[in-house]
N, C-alpha and C positions, 0 to 999 in steps of 0.2 A: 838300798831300798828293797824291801821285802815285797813279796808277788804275792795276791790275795789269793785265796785257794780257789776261791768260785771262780778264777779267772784259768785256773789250769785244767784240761782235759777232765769232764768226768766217767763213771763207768760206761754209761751210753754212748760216750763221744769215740770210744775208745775201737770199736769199729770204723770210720768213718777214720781214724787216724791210721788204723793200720794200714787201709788201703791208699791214705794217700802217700802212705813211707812207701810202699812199693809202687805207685804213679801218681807223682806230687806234679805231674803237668799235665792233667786231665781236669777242662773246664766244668764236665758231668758233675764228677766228685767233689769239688769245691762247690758247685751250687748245689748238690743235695746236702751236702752237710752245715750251709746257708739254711737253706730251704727248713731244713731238721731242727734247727735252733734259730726259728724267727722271732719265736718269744722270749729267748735269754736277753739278758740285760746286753747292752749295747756295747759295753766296754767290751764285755767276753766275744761280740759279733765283732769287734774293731778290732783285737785279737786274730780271727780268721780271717777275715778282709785284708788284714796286711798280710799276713801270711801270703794267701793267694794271689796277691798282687805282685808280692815278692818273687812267687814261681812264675805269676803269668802276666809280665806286666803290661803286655800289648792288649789286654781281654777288655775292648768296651763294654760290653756285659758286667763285668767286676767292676767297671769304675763308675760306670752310670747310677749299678744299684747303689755301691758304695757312698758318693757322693748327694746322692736324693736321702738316703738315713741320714747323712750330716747337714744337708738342710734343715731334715725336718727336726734336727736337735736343737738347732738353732732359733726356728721359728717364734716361737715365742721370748726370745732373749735381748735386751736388749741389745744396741749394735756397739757398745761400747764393751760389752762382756769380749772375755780374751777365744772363747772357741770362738768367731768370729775368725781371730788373724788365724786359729789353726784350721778352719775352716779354707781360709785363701789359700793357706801350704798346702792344703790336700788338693786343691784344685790345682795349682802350680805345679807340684810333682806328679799331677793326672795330663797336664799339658803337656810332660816332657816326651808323652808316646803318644797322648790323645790331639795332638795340635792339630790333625786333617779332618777333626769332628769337630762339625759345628755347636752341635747340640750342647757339648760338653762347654764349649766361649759362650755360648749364650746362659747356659746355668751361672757360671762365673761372673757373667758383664753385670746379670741382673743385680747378684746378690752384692759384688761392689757397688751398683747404681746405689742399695738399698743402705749401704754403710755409709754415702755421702762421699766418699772418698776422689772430689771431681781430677785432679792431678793422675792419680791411681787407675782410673776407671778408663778416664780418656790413653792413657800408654797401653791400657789392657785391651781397649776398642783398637786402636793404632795396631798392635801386635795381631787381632782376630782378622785382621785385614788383608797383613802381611800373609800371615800363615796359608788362610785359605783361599781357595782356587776364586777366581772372579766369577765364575757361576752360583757362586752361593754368597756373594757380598750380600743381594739384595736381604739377607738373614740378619747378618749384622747392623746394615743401615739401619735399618727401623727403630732398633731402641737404640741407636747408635743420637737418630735423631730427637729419641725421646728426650732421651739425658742429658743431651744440649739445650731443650725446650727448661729445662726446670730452674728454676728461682736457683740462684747461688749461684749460676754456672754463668762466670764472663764472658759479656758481649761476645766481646773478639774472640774467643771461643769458640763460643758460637757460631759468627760470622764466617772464623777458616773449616770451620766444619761442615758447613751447607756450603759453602762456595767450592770445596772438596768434591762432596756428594754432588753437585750442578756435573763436575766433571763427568762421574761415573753414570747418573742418570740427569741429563738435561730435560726433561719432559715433568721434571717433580718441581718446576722453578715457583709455578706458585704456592706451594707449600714454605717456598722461602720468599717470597714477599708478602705472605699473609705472617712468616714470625717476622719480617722487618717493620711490617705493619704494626703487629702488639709488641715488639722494642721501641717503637717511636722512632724507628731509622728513616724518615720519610724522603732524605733525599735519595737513599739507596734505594729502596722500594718504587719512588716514582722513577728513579732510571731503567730499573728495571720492566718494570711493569711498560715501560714507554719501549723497552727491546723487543718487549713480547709483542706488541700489537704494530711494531716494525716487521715480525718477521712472519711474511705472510706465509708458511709452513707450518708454523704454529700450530697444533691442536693441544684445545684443553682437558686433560682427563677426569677435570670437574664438570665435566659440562658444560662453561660459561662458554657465552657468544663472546663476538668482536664487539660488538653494542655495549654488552652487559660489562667488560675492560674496559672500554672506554670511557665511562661512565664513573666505573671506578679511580680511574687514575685524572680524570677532570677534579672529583670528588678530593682525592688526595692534591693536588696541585692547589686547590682553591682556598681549603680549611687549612692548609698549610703553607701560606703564599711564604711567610718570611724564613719559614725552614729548608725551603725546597731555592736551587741557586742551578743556573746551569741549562737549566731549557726553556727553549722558545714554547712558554706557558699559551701565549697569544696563539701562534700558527697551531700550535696542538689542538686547543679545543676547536677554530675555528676551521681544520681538518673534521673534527665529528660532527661539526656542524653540518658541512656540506655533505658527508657521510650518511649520516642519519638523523632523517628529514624528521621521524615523529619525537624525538627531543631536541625541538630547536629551540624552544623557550627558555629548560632547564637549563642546556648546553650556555646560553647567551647571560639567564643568572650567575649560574655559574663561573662565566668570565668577568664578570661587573662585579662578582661577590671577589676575585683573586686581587682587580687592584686596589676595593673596598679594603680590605686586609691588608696590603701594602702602601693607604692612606693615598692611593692615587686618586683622588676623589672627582676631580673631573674627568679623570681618564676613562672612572666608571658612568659618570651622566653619560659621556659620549658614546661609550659601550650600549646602554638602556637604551638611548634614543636610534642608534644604528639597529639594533633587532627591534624595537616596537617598528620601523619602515622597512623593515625587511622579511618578516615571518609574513607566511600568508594562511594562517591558520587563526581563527577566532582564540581558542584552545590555547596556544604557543603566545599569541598577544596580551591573553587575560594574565597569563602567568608573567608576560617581564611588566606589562605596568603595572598590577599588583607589588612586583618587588622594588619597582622602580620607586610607586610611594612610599612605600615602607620605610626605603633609605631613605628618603629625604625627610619623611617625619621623625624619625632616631633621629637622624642629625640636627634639624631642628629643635629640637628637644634638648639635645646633647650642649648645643650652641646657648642656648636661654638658660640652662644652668651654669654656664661657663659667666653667663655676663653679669649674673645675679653674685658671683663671687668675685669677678672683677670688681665690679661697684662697689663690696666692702672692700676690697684692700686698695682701691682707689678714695674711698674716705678714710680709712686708714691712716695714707702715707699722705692727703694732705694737713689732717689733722698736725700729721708730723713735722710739715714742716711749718704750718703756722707756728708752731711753739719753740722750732729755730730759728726762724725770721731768713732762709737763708734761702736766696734762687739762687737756682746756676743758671748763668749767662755764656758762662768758659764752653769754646768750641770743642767738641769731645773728637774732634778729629787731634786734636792736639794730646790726649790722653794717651800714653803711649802703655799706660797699662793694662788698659781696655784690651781683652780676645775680640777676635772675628765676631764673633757673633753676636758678643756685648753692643759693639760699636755697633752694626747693621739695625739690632734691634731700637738704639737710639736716635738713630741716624732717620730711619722709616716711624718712627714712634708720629702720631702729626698726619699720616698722610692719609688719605681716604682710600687709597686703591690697599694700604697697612689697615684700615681699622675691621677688628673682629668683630665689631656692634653693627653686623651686618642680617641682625635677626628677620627686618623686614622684609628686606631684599629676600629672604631663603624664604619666609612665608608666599611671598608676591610669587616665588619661582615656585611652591607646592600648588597656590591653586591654578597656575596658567598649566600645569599639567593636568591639573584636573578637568582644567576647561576642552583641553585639546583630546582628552577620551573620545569623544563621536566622532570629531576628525579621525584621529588615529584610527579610529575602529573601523571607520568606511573605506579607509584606505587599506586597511587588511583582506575586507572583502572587494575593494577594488581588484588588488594585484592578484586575487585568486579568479578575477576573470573580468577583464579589463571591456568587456564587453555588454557588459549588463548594464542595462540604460537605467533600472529603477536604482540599482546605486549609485548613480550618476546623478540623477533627481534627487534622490535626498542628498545627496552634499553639497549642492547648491542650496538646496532648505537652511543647513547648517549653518551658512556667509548668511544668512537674508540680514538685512537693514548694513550688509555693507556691501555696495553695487561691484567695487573695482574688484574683490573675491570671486564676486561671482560670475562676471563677464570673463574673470582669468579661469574659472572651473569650467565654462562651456565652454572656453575653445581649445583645452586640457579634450573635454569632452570628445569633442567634434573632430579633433586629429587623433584621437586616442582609436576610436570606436570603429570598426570593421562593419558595414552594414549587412555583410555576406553570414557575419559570423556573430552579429549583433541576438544578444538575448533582450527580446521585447521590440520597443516600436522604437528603430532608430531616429527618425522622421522629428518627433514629440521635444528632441532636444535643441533640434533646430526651429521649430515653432516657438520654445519657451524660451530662448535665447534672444529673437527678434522681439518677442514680448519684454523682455525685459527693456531694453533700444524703448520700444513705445511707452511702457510706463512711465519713462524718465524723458518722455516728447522727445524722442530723438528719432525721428521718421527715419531719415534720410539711413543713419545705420540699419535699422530695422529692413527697411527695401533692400539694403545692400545682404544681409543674412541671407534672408530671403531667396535674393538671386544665385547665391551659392548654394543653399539649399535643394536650386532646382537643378542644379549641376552635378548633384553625388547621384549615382548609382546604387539606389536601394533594392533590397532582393524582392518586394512587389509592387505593382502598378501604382497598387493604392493607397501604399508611403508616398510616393512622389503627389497625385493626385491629392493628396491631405493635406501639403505643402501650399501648392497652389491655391487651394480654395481657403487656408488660412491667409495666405498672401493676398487674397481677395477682398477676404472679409476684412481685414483691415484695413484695405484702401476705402472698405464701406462705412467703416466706424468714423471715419474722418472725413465723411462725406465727397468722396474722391468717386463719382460712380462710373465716369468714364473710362478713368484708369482700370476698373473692375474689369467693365468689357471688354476693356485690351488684354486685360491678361489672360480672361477667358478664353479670346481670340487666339492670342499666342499661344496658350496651354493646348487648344482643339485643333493648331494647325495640324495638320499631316505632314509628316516627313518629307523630303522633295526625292527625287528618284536616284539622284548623286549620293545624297548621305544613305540610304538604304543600299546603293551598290557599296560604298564605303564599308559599311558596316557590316553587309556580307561579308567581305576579304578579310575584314577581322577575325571572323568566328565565332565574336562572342556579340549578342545582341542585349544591349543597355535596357534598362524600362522607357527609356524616355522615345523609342521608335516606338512602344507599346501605348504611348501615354492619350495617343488622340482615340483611343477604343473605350477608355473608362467613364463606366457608366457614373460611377459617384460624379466624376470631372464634366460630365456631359446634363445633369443631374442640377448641379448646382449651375450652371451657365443658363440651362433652359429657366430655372427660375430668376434668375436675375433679368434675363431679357425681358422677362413677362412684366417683372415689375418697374423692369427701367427702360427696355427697349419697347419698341410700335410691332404692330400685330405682321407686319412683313419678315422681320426680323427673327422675330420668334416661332413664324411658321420655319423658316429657313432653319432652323436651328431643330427642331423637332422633325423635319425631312431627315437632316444628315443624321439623325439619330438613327429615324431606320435605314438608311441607305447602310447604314454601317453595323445592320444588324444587334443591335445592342439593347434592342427597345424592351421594356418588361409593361406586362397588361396595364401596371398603373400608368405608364408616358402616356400607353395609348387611350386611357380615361382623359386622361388630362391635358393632351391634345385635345381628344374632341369635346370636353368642358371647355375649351378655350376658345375653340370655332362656334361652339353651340349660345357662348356669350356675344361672340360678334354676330350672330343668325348666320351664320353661313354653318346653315344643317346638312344642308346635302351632302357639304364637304366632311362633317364631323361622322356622317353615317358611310361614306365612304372610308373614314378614318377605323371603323369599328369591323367594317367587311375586311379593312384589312390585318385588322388585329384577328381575327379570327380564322383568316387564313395562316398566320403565323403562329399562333399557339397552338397548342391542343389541350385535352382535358388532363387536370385538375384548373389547370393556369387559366385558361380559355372562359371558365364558367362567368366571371365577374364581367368582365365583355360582355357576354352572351346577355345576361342578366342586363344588364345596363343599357347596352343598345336594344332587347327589345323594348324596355322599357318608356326609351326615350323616343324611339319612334313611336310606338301607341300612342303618347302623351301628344305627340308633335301632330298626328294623321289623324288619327282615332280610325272611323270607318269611312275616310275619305278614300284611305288607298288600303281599302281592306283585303283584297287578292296577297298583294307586295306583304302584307303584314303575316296572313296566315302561309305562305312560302317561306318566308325567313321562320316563324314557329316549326313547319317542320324541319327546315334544315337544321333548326338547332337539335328537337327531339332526334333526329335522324341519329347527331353526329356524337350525343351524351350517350356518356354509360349511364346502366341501371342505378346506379345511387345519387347519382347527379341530375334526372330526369324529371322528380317528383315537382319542384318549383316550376320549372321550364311546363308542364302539362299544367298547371294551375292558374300562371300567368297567359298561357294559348286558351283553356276553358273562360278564362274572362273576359277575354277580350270576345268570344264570341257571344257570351250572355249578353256583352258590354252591348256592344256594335251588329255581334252577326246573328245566328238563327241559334233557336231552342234545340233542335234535331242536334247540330252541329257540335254544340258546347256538351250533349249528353255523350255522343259519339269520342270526341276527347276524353271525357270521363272515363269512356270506356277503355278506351287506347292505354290511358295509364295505367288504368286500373291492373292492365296485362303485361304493361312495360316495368312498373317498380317491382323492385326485387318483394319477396316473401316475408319479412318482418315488416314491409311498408303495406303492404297492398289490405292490411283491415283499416288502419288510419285514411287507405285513400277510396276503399268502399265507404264508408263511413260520409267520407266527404260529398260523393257520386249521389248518396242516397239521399244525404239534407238536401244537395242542390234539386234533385229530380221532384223531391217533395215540394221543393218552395215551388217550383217551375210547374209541374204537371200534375201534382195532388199526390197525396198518400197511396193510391189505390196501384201506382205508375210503380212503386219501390220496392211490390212483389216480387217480380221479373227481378228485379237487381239482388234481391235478398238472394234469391235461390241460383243464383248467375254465383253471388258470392260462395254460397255453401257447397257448388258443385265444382270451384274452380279451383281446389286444391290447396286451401289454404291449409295453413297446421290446425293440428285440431284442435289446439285450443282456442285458436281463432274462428274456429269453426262452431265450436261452443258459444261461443261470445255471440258471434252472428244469430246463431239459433234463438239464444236468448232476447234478444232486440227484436228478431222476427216474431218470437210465440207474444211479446209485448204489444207491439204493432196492430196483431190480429187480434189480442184481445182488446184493445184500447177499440177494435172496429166491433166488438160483438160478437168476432170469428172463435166462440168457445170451442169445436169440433177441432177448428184449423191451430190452434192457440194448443191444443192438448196434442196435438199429432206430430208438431214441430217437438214438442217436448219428447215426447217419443224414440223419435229418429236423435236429437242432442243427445238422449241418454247412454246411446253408446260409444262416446266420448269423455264419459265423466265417472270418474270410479268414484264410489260411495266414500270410500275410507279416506279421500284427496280432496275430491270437489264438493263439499258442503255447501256452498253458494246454490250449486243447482240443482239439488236434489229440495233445498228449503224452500226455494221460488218455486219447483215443482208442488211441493208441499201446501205452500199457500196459496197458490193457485187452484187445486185442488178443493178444496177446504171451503173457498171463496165462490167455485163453480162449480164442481163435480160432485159426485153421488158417489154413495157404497162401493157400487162395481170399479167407478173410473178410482175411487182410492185406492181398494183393491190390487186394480189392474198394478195401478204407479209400485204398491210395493212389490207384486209381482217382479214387474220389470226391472225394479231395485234389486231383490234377490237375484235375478239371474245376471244381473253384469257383477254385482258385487262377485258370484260365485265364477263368473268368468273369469274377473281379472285374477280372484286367488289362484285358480286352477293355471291360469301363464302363468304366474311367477311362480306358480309352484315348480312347473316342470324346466321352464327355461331359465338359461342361468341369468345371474341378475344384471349383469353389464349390458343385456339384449333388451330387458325390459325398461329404459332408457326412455323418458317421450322421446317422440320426436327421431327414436332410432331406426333405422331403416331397415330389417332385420331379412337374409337373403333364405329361404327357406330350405333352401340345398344344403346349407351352413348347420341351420338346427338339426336337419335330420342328421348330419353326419358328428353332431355333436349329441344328441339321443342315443345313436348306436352306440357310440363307444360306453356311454353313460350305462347300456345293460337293456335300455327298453325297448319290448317286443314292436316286431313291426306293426301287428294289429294298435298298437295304441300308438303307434307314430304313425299311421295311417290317421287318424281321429285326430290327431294337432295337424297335422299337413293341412288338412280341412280347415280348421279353425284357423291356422294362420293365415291359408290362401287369400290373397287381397280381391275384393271386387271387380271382375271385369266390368268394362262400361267403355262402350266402342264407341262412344258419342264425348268423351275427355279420357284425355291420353294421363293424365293426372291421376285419375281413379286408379288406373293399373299400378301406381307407383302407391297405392295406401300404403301407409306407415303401420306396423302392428304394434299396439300398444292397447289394445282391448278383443275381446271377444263381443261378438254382437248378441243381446239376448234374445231376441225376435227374427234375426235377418241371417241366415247364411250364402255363401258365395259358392258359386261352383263354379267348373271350368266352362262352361258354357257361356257364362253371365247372366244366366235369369238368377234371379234373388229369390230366394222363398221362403218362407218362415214354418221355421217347426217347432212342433209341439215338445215340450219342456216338463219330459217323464221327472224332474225332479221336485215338482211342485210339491210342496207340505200343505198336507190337510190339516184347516183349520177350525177351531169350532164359532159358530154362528155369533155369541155374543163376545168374539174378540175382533179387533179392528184389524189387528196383524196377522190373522188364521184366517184360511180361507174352506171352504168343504166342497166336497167333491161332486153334493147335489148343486153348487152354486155354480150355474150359467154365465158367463163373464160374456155381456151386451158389447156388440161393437157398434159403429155408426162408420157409415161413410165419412170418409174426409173428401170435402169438393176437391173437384181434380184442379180448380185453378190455383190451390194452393203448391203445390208441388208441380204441377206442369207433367213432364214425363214421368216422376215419381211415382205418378198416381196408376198410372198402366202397368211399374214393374209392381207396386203392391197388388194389386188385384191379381196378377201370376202368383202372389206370394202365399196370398189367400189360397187360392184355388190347387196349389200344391200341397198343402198344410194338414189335410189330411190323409191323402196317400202315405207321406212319409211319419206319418205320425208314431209308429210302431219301431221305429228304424231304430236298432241298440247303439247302430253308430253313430248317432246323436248326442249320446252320450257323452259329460266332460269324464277326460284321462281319469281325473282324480275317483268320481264314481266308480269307473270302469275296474280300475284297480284294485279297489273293494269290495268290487263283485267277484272278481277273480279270486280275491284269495277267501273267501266266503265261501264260494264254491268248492274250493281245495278244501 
């Protein structure tokens, strides 16, 4: 065979040769002269490849590159072509110095994996095993296990191949029960899988929980009941049952669904019906009765097609034998050709417990399941808390119109139920239990409940006492009224001092020592004596009330309603002196109320001293919000009975006693009464008693208003405009339009030029007061009604930047009026500037002159000029009383200070100043 010439050394190569003839075992030289001819044809490289290999046959370097060019030769080929098998040579003859290189068995396994060769592949994986050190198996494992995974490669191959790898890595097991899984191996898989969640060391490097196996291998034991042989299926799931409490449902299908599969069919009812009485989860119940009916409608279904084809080949085979004429009579026990099972099947053929035309019966057994869903279901939430009384209640709902159910669910009930630990009214089911006894005229049981009833220890009083007075009433419904009073008697005895030392030594005190203090229990006895015992009886019974301190203001009403219908009143107001000793206020007032009441009514002004003592001890003894009735009811009775003087006097009293949002509603009152009693002319005094006494100002406004009305309804135009005056500085222009209008058409109606004038004058300057407060002070202070501390504003001014001269000038304006004749005055509220009236530390009032006035011209109604004279007139001093002395200071000061720049508002002041600059 001739050698092609491209394949022998050319001129260039020829370098590269000489120096490998003088050192042919230098791995440099051999890969630059590689290196040099990467682009020659492959044969010519396959050429220098063996050569080099041939000098240096240990050089993994030479064999790796070597070996990856024969790859890639291959690549595209198919695996039937013959480089292929020269391909495995090459690697063969590369193993016989490369065997401690993995790299080199892995290039190899793969490209056998890729020729199919499973015989080949698996001796060459067997051999990478051998060779190499056990540090490096996990290299070979992996495609070791791939090549076992693939289609064509025998089970049992398979199978000793991972049960191998189990050896060297035990921790990879469920990679081998997930491939026993997709082999369909399910008995080995679920043995397996039932080893792993035996051994509690286990960890999964999937991730997966104990829960989530579990689950799993339920899942294979169930879909697989006839494959799977060898384990206790039953104790396994009913291990993960008690395991793991939030799949009890599935867990429980899941077992019903294994003998469902292995046709145990009632072994699965029996399954269904033990977890629906055993889960105590609504959730876990919905799910097995949900699959519970499922199966039974499959099967029923399943059965009705079965009978439908019965019945043709049952007319069928008679057809057939009419037309042989022929019965067997012949005993087939005697048939000796008959199988076992031949013979059974004719032998049973006839009998009813044999017949499959049992459709009815499996419908009658679907809907009695269906009926027992609200049973079932209350028992689910029974067992989640055996103490809950309203689920107790409804499942006796559930029996109604069948009495024996429901007398067995309340004594189910009543031994079940804990009254310590009882949710809701333990008491309520021994009530409806003895009702049930009476519905069905069975006294005699019903008394018997009853008396057991009074015998449990419930966690309060007024369980037991609820008991009682239903046991009561029922003696009453059957017109038994004596029995009533006995048991009321028995229920209110008192303990005797034996059973209380008794019960000491115990430690633990029962309700029934507690039971003779209850008020409901003492409650219902005091009403029945009334209506069935005599008035001794029931006084007796209303003593021990209060001796035993228990009484509420209503007993003590209705005690003394009770005395006050036999007339014995002394005793009923005796009855009320003593309820009022025993309360106190809020509780106390309906006494109070009642018994003065009832005395006036009883006395009038027979025993009027005793009448107006008891009035004041009640005012004495009421707080301010509770006092207003009590002074209204004392005022009438003396209009009633005593003196004019007296009844204004109380008037007054209240007038100083109710709090401050009460006291215009009870001026108001003070003033109709004195009017009706002593004339219009008497209710001066009271007006200005009201406007000096410190009400809020807007009540104070309101007052004003009904005063300047009054006076002029008298004529008092002068006194009628001077009230208005003084209101005005209570009433901002921009807020109080009511009183600025009524000024207005007053005006209009009585006054001239000047006095309109004047009105908008004085409108102007409070309008410009109240802007100039709120301009300066911040807005939360200008607040009605806010009490504003002037040490506060200045020291919020200064920080704010303003000069002390102009905080000098609001100090003023804010300063409240002194007035040493009401302690009230001192405390004014700032919430306006006065236009007319300033205050000084002194307390005299006096009015200055108002540098801001705007010159107006002659023919406008709202301009006033400066040749215009503004008329004043005396106001009679009986209108204002003292008011009328500090105005005439105020006059008489009014021009001295007339020039005074400090008079001036901030806001002026400010733009004078910078006007000036």
């Amino acid at each position: 065979m001739s050698i092609s010439q491209e394949l022998y050394p050319s001129q260039d190569d020829l370098l590269y040769e000489e120096e490998l003839l003088r050192n042919p075992f230098s791995l440099k030289l051999w890969w630059r002269y590689l290196v040099a001819r990467s682009h020659a044809p492959f044969r010519k490289r396959f050429i220098i490849y063996e050569r080099a290999l041939k000098a240096l046959p240990g050089s993994y370097k030479l064999w790796h590159a070597y070996l990856r060019e024969r790859l890639e030769l291959v690549r595209n080929l198919p695996i039937t072509h013959s480089q292929f098998e020269t391909l495995n040579n090459t690697f063969e003859r590369a193993l016989v110095t490369m065997h401690k290189m993995p790299r080199i068995w892995i290039m190899y396994l793969q490209i056998l994996t890729e020729q199919k060769l499973v015989t080949r592949t698996r001796r060459t994986f067997d051999r990478a095993l051998c060779a190499l050190p056990v540090t490096q198996h996990d290299r070979i494992w992996e495609p070791y296990l791939v090549f076992v995974s693939q289609r064509g490669v025998p089970i049992e191959t398979s199978l000793r191949v991972y049960r191998r790898y189990l050896k060297y890595d035990p921790s990879h097991i469920e990679d081998f029960i997930e491939f026993l899984v997709n082999s369909s191996l399910w008995q080995e898989a679920a043995e397996r899988l039932a080893s792993v969640l035996n051994d509690d060391q286990f960890f999964s490097i999937k991730g997966k929980t104990r829960h989530r196996l579990w689950l799993e291998l339920c899942d294979l034991l169930t879909k697989h009941a006839t494959e799977v042989s060898g384990l206790n299926v039953d104790a396994i799931i009913r291990g993960g049952i008690r395991k793991f409490t939030d799949e009890v449902g599935r867990l429980w299908t899941s077992l019903a669904e294994y003998y469902i599969r292995r046709n145990l069919h009632e072994k699965a009812r029996d399954i269904f019906e033990e977890g629906m009485t055993t889960v105590v989860t609504v959730r876990d119940f919905s799910v097995i009765f949900d699959s519970y009916a499922q199966f039974e409608e499959s099967m029923l279904n399943h059965k009705m097609e079965n009978v439908d084809e019965d019945e043709d080949e049952e007319e069928q085979e008679e057809n057939g034998v009419e037309e042989n004429g022929i019965e067997e009579d012949e005993d087939v026990r005697l048939d000796v050709n008959l199988s076992v099972a031949e013979l059974a099947e004719k032998m049973l053929n006839g009998f009813w417990l044999h017949d499959d035309k049992d459709v009815w019966f499996r419908l009658a057994r679907l809907e009695n399941l269906m009926d027992r869903r609200p049973e079932l279901s209350n028992s689910v939430l029974l067992r989640q808390n055996p103490h809950n009384v309203e689920q107790w209640h409804r499942r006796v709902k559930l029996f109604e119109g069948n009495p024996t159910k429901q007398i067995l669910t309340y004594t189910e009930a009543v031994r079940t139920i804990d009254p310590m630990k009882a949710v809701g009214k333990p008491h309520t089911l021994w009530v409806a239990f003895a009702k049930l006894y009476e519905n069905h005229k069975d006294i005699a049981n019903a008394r018997v409940i009853f008396d057991k009833a009074t015998q449990v220890n419930y966690k309060t009083v007024d369980n037991l006492a609820s008991v009682w007075c239903e046991w009561a009433e029922m003696e009453l419904r059957h017109k038994n009224y004596n029995g009533a009073l006995e048991l009321m008697r028995r229920a209110t005895a008192e303990p005797s001092v034996e059973v209380k030392r008794r019960v000491a030594a115990d430690g633990s005190q029962p309700v029934q020592i507690k039971l003779h203090k209850s008020l409901r229990l003492w409650s219902f006895y005091v009403d029945l004596e009334e209506s069935r015992g005599d008035l001794e009886s029931t006084r007796e019974v209303y003593e021990r009330i209060l001796d035993l301190r228990i009484a509420t203001p209503q007993i003590i009403i209705n005690y003394a309603f009770l005395l006050e219908e036999h007339k014995y009143f002394e005793d009923a107001f005796k009855v009320y002196e003593r309820g009022v000793k025993i309360f106190k206020y809020p509780h106390v007032k309906d006494i109070w109320v009642t018994y003065l009441t009832k005395f006036v009514k009883r006395y009038g002004k027979k025993k009027l001293e005793r009448a107006r003592e008891l009035f004041e001890h009640a005012v004495e003894m009421a707080p301010a919000d509770a006092v207003k009735p009590l002074y209204l009811q004392y005022a009438k009775l003396e209009e009633d009975y005593g003196l004019a003087k007296r009844a204004m006097k109380v008037y007054d009293q209240a007038t100083k006693a109710v709090p401050n949002n009460e006291k215009l509603s009870m001026y108001e009152i003070y003033i109709a009464r004195a009017a009706e009693i002593f004339g219009v002319p008497k209710t001066r005094e009271i007006y200005e008693q009201a406007i000096e006494s410190g009400l809020p100002d807007k009540d104070v406004k309101i007052m004003c208003l009904k005063y300047a009305e009054l006076e002029k309804s008298l004529g008092e135009i002068d006194r009628a405009r001077a009230i208005y005056v003084f209101a005005s500085q209570f009433s901002d222009p921009r807020s109080d339009g009511d009183f600025w209008t009524k000024w207005h058409e007053f005006e209009v109606q009585h006054g001239n030029e000047d006095t309109f004038r004047e009105m908008l004058r004085i409108k102007r300057s409070v309008s410009a007061s109240y802007s100039q407060t709120h301009f300066i002070l911040p807005e939360y202070l200008m607040q009605k009604d806010q009490t504003v501390d002037i040490d506060d504003v200045k020291d919020k001014l200064k920080k704010a930047g303003v000069a002390d001269d102009e905080m000098a000038a609001l100090e003023r304006q804010l300063a409240p009026a002194a007035n040493d004749t009401s302690a009230n005055d001192k405390n004014r509220k700032v919430g306006f500037v006065s236009a007319g009236v300033e205050s000084q530390a002194d307390g005299v009032m006096k009015t200055t002159a108002n540098n801001e006035d705007i010159e107006l011209p002659e023919e406008s109604d709202s301009d006033d000029d400066e040749s215009v004279e503004v008329k004043q007139k005396d106001v009679p001093d009986a209108v204002f009383g003292e008011l009328a002395q500090k105005r005439k200071e105020i006059e008489d000061e009014e021009t001295k200070d007339n020039g005074d720049d400090n008079r001036l508002g901030a806001l002026e002041r400010i733009k004078r100043l910078k006007r000036a600059g």
